[in-house]
TORKOL-4160 file (C-alpha; in steps of 0.2 Angstrom, whole numbers, padded with zeros to 4 digits, m for minus):
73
<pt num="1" X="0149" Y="m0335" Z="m0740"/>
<pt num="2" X="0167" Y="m0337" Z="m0737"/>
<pt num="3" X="0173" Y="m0355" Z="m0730"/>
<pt num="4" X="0173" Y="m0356" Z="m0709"/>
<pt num="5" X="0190" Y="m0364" Z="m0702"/>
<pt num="6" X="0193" Y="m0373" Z="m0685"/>
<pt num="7" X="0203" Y="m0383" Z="m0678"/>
<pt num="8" X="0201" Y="m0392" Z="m0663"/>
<pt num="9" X="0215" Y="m0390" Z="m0650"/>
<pt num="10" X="0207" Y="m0399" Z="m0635"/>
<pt num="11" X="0191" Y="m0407" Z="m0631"/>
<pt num="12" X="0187" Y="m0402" Z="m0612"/>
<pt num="13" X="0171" Y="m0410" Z="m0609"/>
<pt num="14" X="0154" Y="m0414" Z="m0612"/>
<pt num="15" X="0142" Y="m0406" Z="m0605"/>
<pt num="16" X="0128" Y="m0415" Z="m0610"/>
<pt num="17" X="0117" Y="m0424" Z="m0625"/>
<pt num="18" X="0105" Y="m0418" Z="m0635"/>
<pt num="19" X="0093" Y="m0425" Z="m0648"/>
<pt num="20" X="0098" Y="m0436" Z="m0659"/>
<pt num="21" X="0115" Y="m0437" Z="m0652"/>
<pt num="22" X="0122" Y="m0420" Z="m0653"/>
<pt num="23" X="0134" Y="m0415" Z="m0638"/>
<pt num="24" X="0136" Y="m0399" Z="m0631"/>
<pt num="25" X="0154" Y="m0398" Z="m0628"/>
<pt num="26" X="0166" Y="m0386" Z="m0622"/>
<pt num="27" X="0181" Y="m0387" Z="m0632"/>
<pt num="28" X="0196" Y="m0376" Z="m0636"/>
<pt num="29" X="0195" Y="m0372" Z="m0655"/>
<pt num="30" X="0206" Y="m0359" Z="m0667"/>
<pt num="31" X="0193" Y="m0351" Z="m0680"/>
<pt num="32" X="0200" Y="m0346" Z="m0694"/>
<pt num="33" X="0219" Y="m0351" Z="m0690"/>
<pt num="34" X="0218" Y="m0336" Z="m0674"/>
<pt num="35" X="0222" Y="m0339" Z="m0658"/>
<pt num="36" X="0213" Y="m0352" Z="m0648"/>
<pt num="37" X="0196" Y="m0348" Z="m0638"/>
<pt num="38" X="0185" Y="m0359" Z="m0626"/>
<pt num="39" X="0171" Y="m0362" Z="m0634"/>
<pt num="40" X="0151" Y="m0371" Z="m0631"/>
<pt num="41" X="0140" Y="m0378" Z="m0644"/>
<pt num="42" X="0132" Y="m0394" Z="m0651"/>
<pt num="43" X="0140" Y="m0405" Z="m0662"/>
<pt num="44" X="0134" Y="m0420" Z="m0671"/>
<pt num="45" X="0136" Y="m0438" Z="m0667"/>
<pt num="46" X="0152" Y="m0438" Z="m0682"/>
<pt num="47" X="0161" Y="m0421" Z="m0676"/>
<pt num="48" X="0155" Y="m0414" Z="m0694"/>
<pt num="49" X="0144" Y="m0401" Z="m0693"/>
<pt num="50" X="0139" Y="m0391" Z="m0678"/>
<pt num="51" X="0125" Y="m0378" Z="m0669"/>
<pt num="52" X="0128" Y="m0361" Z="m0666"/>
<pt num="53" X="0137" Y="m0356" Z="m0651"/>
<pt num="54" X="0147" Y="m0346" Z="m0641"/>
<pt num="55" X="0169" Y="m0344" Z="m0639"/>
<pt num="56" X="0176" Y="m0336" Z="m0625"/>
<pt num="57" X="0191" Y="m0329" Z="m0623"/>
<pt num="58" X="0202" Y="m0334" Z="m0608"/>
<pt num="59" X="0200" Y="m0320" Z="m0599"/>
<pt num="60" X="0180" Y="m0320" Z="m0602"/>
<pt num="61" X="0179" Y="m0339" Z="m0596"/>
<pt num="62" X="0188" Y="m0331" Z="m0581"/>
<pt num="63" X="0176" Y="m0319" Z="m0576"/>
<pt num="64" X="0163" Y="m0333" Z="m0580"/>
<pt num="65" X="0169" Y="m0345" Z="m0568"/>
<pt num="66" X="0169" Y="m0334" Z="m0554"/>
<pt num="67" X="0152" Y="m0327" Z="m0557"/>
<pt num="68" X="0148" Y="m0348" Z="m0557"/>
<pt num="69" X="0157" Y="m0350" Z="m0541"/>
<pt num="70" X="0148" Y="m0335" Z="m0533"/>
<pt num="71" X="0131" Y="m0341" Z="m0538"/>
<pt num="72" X="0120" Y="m0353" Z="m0529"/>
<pt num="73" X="0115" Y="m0367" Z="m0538"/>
């Protein structure tokens, strides 16, 4: 299985913990030396391995915020 690349641009926030320590974060990561995308997951407690996830592209976390706005929580 070939070698998965990131790089971290910006940590945004953590949106909560998990066992053992893990965070899920949203951060803004490049995969693979691409172009930058929002992106949700666990992480462990040293930043080196993660859970699966989920990257958004700017214009996807758009929509998603304004179905979030639109909904009553």
């Amino acid at each position: 299985m070939a070698e998965i690349k990131y790089e971290i641009v910006e940590r945004i926030a953590v949106l909560g913990e998990r066992p053992r320590g893990w965070e899920r974060q949203l951060n803004l990561i490049s995969w693979n030396e691409g172009e930058p995308k929002y992106d949700i997951r666990d992480w462990s407690p040293d930043g080196t391995r993660m859970g699966k996830g989920i990257s958004l592209s700017h214009d996807e976390l758009a929509i998603l915020k304004g179905i979030l706005e639109d909904m009553e929580l």
